[in-house]
N, C-alpha and C positions, 0 to 999 in steps of 0.2 A: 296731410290727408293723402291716402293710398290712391294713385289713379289707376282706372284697368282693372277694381276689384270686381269680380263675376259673384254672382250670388247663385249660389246651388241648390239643390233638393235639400243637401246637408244643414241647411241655415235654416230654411224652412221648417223644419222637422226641431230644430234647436229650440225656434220661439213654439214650438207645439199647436204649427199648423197640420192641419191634416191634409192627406193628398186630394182626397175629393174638394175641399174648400178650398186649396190652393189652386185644384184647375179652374174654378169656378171663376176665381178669383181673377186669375190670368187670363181669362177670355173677355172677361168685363172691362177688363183693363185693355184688351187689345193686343195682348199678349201670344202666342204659341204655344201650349202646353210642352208640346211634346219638342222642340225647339228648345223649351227651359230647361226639362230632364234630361235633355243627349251637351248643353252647349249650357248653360245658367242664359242669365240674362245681366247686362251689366247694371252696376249698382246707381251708376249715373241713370241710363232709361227707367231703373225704378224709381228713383227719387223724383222726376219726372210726373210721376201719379198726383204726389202730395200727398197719399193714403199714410196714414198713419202706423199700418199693420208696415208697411212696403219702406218704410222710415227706420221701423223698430229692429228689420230683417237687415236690411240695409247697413246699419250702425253694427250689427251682429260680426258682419261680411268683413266689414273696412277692419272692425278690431280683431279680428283673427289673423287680417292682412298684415298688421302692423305688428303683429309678436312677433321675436324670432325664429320660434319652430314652426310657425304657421297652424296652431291652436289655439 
């Protein structure tokens, strides 16, 4: 498993979150929006939730991490 993987707006937008439900989301959570969008948030503090949306983005993050061309 990838340590250090940052999850981004770009992951987000993969599982076809929208931006409004993702700030929503990350304020409930405890989160920073705008923290997320300039810096991600690491994949470990997501996993942290248990949420299952933050799991599915999460697992999205590490396997992009883990290919060679980082795609």
């Amino acid at each position: 498993m990838s340590e250090g993987v940052m999850v981004q707006m770009r992951h987000l937008r993969a599982v076809k979150w929208c931006a409004a439900g993702a700030r929503d989301w990350l304020i409930f959570h405890g989160f920073d929006p705008l923290e997320f969008v300039r810096h991600g948030i690491s994949a470990e503090r997501l996993e942290t939730t248990g949420d299952a949306l933050a799991l599915k983005v999460v697992a999205l993050a590490r396997a992009e991490a883990e290919t060679p061309d980082g795609q």
